[in-house]
N, C-alpha and C positions, 0 to 999 in steps of 0.2 A: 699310879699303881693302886691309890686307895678301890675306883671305880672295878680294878683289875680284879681283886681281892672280896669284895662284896660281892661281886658278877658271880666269879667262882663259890662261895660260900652259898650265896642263894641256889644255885644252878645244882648242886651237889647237896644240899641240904637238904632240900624237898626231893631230889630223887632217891636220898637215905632214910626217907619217913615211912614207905610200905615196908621197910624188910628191917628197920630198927626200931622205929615209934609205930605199931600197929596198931594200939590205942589213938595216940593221937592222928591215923587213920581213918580207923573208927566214926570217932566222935567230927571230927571232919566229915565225912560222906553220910553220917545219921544225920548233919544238920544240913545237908546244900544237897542229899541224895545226890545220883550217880552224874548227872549234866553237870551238877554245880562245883560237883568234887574234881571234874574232869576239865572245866573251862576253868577253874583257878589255880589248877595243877599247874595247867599248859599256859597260864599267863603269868606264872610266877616263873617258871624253866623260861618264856621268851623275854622277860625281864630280866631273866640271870646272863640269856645270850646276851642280848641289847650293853648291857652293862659289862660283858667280856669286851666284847667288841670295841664299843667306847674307850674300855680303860685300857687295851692292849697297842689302839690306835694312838693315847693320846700318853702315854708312858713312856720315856724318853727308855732307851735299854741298856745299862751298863754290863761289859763285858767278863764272867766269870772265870770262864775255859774256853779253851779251844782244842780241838781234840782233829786227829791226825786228817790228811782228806780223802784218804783210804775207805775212813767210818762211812762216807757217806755214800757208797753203794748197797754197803749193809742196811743204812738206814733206808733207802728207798724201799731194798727188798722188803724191809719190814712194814713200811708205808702199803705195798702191792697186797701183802698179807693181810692188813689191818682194814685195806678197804673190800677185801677179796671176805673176811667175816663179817662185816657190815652189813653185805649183801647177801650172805647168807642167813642173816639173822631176819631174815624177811622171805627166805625160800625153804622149804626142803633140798639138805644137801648132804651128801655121805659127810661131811664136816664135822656132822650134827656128832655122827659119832664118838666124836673122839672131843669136840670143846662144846661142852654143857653150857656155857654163856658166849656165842660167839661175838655177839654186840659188844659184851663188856670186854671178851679179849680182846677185840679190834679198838675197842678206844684206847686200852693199858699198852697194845701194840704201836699206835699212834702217836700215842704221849713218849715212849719212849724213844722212839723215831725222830723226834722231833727236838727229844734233849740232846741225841748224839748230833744233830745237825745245829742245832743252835745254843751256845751257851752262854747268855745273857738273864741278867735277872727275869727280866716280865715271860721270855720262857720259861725256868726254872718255877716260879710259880703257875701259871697254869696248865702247862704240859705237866710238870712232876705233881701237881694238884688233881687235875683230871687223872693222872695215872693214877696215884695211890687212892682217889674216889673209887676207880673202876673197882683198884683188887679188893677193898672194903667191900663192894657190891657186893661183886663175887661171892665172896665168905659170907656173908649177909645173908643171899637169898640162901645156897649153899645149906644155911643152919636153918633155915625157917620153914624150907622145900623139902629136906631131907630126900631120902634116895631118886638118885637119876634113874627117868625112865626115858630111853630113848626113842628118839622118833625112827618112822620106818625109812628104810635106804631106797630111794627113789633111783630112774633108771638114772643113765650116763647121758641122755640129752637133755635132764634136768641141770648137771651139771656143765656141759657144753653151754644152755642161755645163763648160768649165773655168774660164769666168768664172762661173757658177752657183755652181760649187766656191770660187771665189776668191770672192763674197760672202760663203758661207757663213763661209767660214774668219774673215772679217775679222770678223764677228760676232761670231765664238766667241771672236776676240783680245780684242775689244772688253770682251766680257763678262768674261773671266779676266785683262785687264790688272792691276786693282786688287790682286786677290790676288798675281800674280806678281811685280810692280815696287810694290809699295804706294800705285800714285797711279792715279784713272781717266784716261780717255781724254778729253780735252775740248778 
């Protein structure tokens, strides 16, 4: 669990330094400029994966709750939604209009999806972990960004490939579940 616990803290910690610490931002990207600020970002976040990973696989999971098996249609839908803003968070999509972080709702979507489907400690820590990161993001950038300007409404065959994309993607989660989390999708 320790591995679990550090993964998530590093993973979460540096992704709360542009919108909480923009000093220690700063003074980061004035010393290693924009490569160096950017290749130690992204090796301290695949260190934070690496180390979920590790600690999720090797955490034995004791059982909290268990909750009715009705939730878990709910929970997929919300899974469909949470990978349906991910993909949006990389397109123009009439989405845009109405969730200002669709990344960060799709991960808070995800985390929670994930507590109604499993309720064992080393979940409860980093699904409810990664959740309460997102909505902190959230509110983060939220104060630091001030007013939403939203992007333009692109046509309807924009949206036709981003759900195409969002099948695809869930597919490929589908498939690489078992490796990543050691249990399939069912």
């Amino acid at each position: 669990m320790l591995l679990l616990v550090i993964g998530l803290l590093l993973f979460t910690g540096v992704h709360l330094i542009p919108a909480l610490a923009p000093g220690l931002r700063g003074s980061w990207y004035g010393r290693m400029g924009e490569p160096g600020y950017k290749g130690t970002f992204s090796l301290l976040l695949l260190l934070g994966i690496g180390l979920i990973v590790a600690g999720w696989r090797s955490t034995q999971p004791a059982v909290l709750y268990m909750l009715p098996p009705a939730i878990h249609s709910l929970a997929l839908a919300l899974l469909v939604l949470a990978f349906l803003l991910l993909v949006v968070s990389t397109r123009k999509s009439r989405v845009r209009q109405w969730i200002r972080h669709p990344q960060l709702t799709g991960v808070l979507l995800w985390g929670i999806a994930h507590l109604l489907l499993n309720g064992d400690t080393r979940s409860l820590v980093l699904f409810g972990g990664l959740s309460l990161w997102a909505l902190v993001e959230i509110i983060a950038i939220n104060r630091r960004d001030g007013v939403w300007i939203k992007d333009p409404v692109p046509g309807w065959g924009a949206e036709v490939v981003t759900v195409l994309i969002t099948a695809v993607v869930i597919g490929g989660v589908v498939y690489v579940h078992p490796w990543i989390a050691g249990m399939p999708v069912h």
